[in-house]
N, C-alpha and C positions, 0 to 999 in steps of 0.2 A: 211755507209762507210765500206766497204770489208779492213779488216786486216791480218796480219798474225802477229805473236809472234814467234820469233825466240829466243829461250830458250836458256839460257848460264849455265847450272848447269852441275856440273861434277858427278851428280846423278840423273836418271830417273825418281824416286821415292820422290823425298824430298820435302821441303817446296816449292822451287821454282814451282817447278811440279806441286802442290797444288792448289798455286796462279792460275797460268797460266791454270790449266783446268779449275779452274772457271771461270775466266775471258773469255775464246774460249764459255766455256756454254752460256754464259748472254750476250757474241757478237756476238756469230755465226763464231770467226777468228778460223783460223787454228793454229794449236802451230806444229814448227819445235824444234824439238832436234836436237842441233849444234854436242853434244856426240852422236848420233847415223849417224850424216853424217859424211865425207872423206873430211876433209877441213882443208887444209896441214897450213904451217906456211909462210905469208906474205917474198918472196926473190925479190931480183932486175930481179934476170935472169926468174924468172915469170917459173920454174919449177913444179909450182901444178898447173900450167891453166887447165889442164884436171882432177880435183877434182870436187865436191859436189859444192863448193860456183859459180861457174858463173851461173852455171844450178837454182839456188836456188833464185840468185839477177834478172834471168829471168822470172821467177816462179813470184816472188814479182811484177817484173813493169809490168807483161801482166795481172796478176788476182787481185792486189790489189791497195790501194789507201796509206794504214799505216803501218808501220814496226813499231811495236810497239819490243824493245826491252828487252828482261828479265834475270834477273841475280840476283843469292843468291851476296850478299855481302861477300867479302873474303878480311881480313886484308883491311879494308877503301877503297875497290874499285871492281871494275867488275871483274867478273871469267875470267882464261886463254885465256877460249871457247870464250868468247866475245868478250876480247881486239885483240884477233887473228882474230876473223870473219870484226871487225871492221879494225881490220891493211890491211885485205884483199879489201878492198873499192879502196885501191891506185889501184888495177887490172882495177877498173873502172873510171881510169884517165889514161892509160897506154896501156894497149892491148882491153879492151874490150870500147873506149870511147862513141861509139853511144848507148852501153846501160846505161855509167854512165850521158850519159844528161838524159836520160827518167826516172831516180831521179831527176828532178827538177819538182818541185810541187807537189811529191809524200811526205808525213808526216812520222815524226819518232816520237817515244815518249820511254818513260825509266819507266821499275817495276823493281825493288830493293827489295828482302826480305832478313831479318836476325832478328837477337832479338834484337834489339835496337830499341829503337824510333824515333830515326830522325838518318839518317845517315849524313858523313861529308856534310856540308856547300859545298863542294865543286866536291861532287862525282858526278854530274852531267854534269861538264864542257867538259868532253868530249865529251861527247853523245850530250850538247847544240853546240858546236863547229863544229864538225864533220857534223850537222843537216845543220847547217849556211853555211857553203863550198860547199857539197854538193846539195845548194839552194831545201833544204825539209823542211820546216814550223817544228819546232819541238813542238812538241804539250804538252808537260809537264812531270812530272816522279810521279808516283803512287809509295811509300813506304811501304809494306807492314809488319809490324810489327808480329812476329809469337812468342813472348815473352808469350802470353796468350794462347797456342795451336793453332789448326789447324787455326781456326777464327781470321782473321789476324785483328789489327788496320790497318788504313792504313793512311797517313798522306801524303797529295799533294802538291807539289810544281809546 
């Protein structure tokens, strides 16, 4: 299954980044930095359609099968980068809709790293949610625990 990872850290370098290169090595996905693309803030008047994210959610439904999503944990939930790439989805209910049907049947899944062990109980309901409406199978969230250094635990839900 052809993936991509679309990385939500507001740092190039950090643990996130960590994660996510290993996981691109050992799948052969591609890891997108949401912080090195032009992907404005979710408006009704649809002002950033000529940004980074329509060209990027084309990318995904012509080359892959999984969107696997990644984000350090910040204060009990997902980076800015993320919840903005995800508020960006309504585009594909709204101006772009023949590409947001070609997400259905396409998969999502959730990596989460910080130093804790299990994050909230409930930090995933977006991303399970979001999966569900969009009719994408969501395929579970990988935890990666970076409490012990680089060599993360990792605890699945």
């Amino acid at each position: 299954m052809r993936g991509l990872i679309v990385q939500g850290s507001a740092r190039l370098d950090g643990d996130t980044a960590s994660v996510t290169k290993v996981l691109a090595q050992k799948s052969g996905w591609e890891v997108v930095s949401l912080k090195a693309l032009n992907i404005g803030s979710f408006d009704y008047e649809h002002q950033q359609k000529n940004d980074d994210f329509l060209p990027l959610m084309r990318r995904f439904v012509q080359e892959c099968e999984l969107l696997c999503l990644a984000t350090p944990i910040y204060w009990y939930t997902m980076s800015w980068l993320l919840k903005n790439n995800l508020d960006r989805f309504t585009d594909l209910l709204t101006i772009d809709k023949d590409l947001g049907r070609q997400l259905r049947g396409k998969s999502m899944a959730l990596l989460s790293v910080n130093h804790e062990p299990i994050p909230n109980p409930h930090f995933t309901t977006p991303v399970e949610l979001s999966a569900e409406y969009l009719g994408m199978p969501y395929r579970g969230h990988v935890h990666a625990n970076m409490y012990k250094g680089i060599t993360p635990i990792v605890h699945r839900t």
